[in-house]
N, C-alpha and C positions, 0 to 999 in steps of 0.2 A: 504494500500500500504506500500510496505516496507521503511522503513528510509534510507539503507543502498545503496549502489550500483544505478546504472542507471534502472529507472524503465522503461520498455512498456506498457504503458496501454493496446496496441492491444493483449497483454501477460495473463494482469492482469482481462481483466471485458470482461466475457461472452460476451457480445452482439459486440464485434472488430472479432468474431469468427464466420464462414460459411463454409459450402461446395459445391462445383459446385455439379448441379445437385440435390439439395436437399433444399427444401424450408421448415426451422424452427418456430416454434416461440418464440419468447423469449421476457423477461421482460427487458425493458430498462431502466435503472435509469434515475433521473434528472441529467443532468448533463451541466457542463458551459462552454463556446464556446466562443473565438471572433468570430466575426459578420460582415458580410459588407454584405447589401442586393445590391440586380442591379436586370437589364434586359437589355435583346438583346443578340444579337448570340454570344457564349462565343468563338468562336472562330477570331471573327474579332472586337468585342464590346472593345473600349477602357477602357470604365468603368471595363470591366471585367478582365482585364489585371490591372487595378489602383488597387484592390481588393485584387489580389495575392498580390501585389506590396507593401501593405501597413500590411496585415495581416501578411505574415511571417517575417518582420523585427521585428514586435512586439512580437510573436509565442518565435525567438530566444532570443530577450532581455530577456523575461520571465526565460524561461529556465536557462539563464545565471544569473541572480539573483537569482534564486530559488537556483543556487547551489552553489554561491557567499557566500549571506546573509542567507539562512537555511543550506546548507549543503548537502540539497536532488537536484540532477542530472536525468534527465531524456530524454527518446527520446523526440522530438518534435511528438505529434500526427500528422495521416495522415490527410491530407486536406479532407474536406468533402464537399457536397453540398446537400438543399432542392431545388428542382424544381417544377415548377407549370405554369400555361397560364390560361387566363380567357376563350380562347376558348380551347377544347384538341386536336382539329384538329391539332391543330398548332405541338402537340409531333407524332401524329402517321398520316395522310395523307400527309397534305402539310407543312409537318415538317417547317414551315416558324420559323425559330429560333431567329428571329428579336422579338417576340411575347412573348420569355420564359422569366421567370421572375425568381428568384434565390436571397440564400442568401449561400454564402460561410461561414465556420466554417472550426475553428481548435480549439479544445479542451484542456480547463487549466486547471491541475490537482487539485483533490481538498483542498490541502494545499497552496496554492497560492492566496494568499486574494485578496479582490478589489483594498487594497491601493497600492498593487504590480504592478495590471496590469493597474493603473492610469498610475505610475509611469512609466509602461515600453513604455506607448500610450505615453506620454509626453515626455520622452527621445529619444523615434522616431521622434516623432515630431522636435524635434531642432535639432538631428542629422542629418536626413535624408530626411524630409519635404515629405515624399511620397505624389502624389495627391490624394488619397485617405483616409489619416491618422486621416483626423478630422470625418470620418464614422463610423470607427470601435468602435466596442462596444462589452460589454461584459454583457452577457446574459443567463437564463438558457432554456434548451431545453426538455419539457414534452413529450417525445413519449408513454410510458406506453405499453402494449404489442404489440409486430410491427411483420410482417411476412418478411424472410430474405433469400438472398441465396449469394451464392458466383458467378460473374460471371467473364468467363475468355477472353477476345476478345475487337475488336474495339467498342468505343462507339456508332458507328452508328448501331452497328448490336444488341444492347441490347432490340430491340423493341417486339422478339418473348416471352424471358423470360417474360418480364413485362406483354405481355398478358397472358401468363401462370400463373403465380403469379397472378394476378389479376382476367382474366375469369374463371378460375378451380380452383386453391389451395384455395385463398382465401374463394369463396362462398361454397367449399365441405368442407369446415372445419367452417360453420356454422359462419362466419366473414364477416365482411365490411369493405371497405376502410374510414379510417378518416385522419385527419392531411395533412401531405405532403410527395412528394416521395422525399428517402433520400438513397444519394448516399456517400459511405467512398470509399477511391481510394488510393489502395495500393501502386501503381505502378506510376512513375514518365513518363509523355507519353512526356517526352523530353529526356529518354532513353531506354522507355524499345518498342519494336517494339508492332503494337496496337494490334496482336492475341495475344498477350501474358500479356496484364496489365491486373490487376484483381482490382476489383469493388464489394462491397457488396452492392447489392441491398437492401434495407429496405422499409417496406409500413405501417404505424401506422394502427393497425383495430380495431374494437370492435364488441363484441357478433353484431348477424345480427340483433335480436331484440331490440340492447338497444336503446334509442331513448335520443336525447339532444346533442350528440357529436360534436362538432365545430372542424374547421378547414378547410382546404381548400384540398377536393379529389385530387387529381395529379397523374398523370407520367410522363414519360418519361426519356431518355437521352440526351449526347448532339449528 
């Protein structure tokens, strides 16, 4: 990444990159995330609201030091989410969203050490006290090769893609689902009307034959 100027990651690293209509695959680095796991309906779930609430005050301190104390300035990456249920009824019949379980990310560039983003969890904390603040953590995220597309619409109508991606692309390209479904969201759905936010879909796979792969199968949206 460069030293100079405001960087976008979503700019800079292949895999922030999709198109509607077109399912990729691509290699995903490791890379490091704040954290705040939960469940329950992300639309009326308190927790899941404490989550936001607590992750991007931390997201902005970072940022703000990084360009304070190094001198490197950058956007804030876009919010992300994994999703998952122990039953999957719960994403695709009786969408019961009370059931979903999640862990929100927002991505810290990799010049930004731990003892930064102690400091920036700790400066939240006395500032702002979010309910949420003694949750977050920071973390790295292994997805390794994932299948992707870019989708453009209401979260509720993301459910034909995902069978797409999942019943046909995936198993005609000789893949299986691993890990967890994983959502990046471009689009801020407290301004932008819901046919119009876009969402990259992601799905971790591996060869159909490899055998050993951990993690927990998932989909869905919210």
């Amino acid at each position: 990444m460069a030293a100079t100027g405001k960087v976008d990651v979503t700019k800079t690293l292949d895999c922030y990159r999709a198109r509607k209509g077109r399912f990729d695959v691509v290699d995903v680095p490791d890379l490091r995330f704040l954290m705040v796991d939960g469940r329950g309906d992300p639309n009326t779930s308190a927790a899941f609201a404490d989550a936001l609430g607590a992750l991007y005050p931390v997201a902005y301190t970072l940022k703000f030091a990084s360009k304070r104390d190094l001198g490197r300035d950058y956007v804030v990456p876009p919010l992300e989410g994994l999703w998952w249920a122990e039953d999957m009824a719960a994403f695709t019949t009786g969408r019961d969203k009370t059931q979903w379980s999640w862990t929100m990310l927002i991505m810290v560039p990799d010049w930004v050490g731990d003892g930064m983003v102690d400091a920036a969890i700790s400066a939240v904390a006395v500032k702002k006290r979010p309910a949420r603040i003694d949750d977050v953590r920071c973390d790295v995220l292994s997805e390794g090769t994932c299948v992707q597309t870019l989708y453009v619409g209401s979260f509720d109508d993301e459910a034909p893609v995902l069978a797409t991606m999942h019943d046909d692309v995936i198993p005609a390209r000789g893949l299986r689902m691993t890990g967890t479904h994983h959502e990046i969201y471009f689009s801020d759905p407290r301004r932008t009307p819901a046919d119009r936010r876009r969402t990259i879909l992601r799905q971790p796979v591996v060869a159909a034959d490899e055998h050993g792969a951990g993690g927990r199968d998932t989909g869905g949206d919210r």
